[in-house]
C-alpha positions as CSV (number, residue, x, y, z in Angstrom):
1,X,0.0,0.0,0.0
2,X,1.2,3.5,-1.0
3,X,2.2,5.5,1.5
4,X,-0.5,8.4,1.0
5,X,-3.2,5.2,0.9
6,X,-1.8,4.6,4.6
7,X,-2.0,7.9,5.7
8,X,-5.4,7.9,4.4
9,X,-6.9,4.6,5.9
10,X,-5.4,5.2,9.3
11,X,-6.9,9.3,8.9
12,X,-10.2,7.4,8.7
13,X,-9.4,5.3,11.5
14,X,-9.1,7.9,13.9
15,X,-12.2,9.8,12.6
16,X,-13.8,6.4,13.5
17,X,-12.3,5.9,16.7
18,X,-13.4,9.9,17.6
19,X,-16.7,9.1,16.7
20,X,-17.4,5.6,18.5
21,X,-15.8,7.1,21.9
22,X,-18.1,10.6,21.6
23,X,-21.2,10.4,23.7
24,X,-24.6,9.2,22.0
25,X,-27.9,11.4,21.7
26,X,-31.1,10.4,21.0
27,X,-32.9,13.4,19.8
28,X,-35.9,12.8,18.0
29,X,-35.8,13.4,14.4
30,X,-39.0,11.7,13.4
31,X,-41.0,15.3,14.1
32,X,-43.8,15.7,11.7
33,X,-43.2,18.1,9.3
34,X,-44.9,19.4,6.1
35,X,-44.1,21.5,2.9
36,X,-47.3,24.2,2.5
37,X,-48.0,26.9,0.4
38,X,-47.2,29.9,2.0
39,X,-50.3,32.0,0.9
40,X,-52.4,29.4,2.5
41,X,-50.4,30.1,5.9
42,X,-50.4,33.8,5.5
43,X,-53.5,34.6,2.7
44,X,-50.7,37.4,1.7
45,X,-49.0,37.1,-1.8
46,X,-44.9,36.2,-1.5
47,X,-42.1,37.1,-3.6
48,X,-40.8,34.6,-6.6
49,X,-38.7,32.0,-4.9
50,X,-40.5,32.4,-1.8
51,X,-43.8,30.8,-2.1
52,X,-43.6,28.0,0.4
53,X,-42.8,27.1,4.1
54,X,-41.2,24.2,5.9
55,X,-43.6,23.2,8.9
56,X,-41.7,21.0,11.5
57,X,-43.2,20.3,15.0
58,X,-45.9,22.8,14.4
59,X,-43.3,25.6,13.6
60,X,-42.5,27.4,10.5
61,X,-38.7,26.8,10.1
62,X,-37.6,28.2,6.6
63,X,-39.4,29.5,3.7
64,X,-38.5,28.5,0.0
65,X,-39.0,28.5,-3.6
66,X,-42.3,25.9,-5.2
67,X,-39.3,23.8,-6.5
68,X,-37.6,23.0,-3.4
69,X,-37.1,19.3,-3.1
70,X,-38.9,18.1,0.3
71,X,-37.9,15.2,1.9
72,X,-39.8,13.7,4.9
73,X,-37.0,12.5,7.7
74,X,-38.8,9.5,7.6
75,X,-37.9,8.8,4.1
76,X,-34.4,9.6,3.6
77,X,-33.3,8.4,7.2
78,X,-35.2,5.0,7.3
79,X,-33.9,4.4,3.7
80,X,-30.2,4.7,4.7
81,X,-30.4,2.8,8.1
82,X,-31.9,-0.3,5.7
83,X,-29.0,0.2,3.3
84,X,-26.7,-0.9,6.4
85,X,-29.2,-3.5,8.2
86,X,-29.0,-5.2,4.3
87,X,-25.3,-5.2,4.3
88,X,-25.3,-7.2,7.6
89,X,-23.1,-4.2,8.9
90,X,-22.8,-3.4,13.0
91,X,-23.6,0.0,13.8
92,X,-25.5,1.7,16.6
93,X,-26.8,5.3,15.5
94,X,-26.2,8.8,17.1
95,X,-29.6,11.3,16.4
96,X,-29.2,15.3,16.8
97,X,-32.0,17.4,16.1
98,X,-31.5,21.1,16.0
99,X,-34.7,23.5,16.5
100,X,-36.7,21.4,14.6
101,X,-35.1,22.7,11.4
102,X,-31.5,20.5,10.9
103,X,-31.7,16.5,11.8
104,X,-29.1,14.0,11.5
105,X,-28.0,10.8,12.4
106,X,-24.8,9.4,12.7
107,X,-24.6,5.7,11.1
108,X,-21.8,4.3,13.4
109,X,-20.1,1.8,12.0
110,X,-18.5,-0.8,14.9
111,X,-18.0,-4.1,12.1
112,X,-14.4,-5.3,12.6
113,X,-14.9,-7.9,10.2
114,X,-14.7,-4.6,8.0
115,X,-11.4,-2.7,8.6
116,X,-8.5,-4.7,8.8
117,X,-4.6,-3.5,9.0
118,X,-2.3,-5.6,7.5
119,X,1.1,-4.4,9.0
């Protein structure tokens, strides 16, 4: 293995071993949330690129254009965590929610079967 390739895997191996010793949080990301038109919320006219808001736990969180690309956390989370469970991978799962308005979970990976170092 090339010497930058080394550098590399054992760059990631520390980025691994930060994340498995930081502290797990189990925020709830699964908040219901919504994409609505923003004249419905208001009955005011908005500005071009503004004509909709993100609803999250009951709370309008951003406002953005009608071609914004909404995706429930439901969706996009659950769809990743069965990507691992189908590769038979060990992981446990760190959740952060931030004001309702930024989610994300940390997939964890703890497989030694893996990583290996061949010294």
């Amino acid at each position: 293995m090339k010497i930058i390739g080394k550098a590399l895997l054992y760059a990631w191996m520390l980025v691994f071993a930060i994340l498995v010793s930081c502290s797990s949080s189990v925020d709830d990301v699964f908040v219901p949330s919504e994409m609505k038109a923003l004249q419905t919320l208001t009955g005011m006219d908005s500005r071009r690129g503004l004509e909709q808001a993100i609803i999250s736990n009951g709370k309008i969180v951003n406002v953005v254009s009608k071609r914004y690309g909404y995706i429930p956390n439901e969706l996009f989370f659950k769809e990743a965590e069965a990507m691992l469970v189908n590769t038979n991978l060990n992981y446990h799962k760190r959740t952060i929610n931030r004001g309702d308005c930024s989610f994300i979970i940390d997939f964890i990976i703890e497989d030694d079967n893996q990583f290996t170092i061949n010294r």
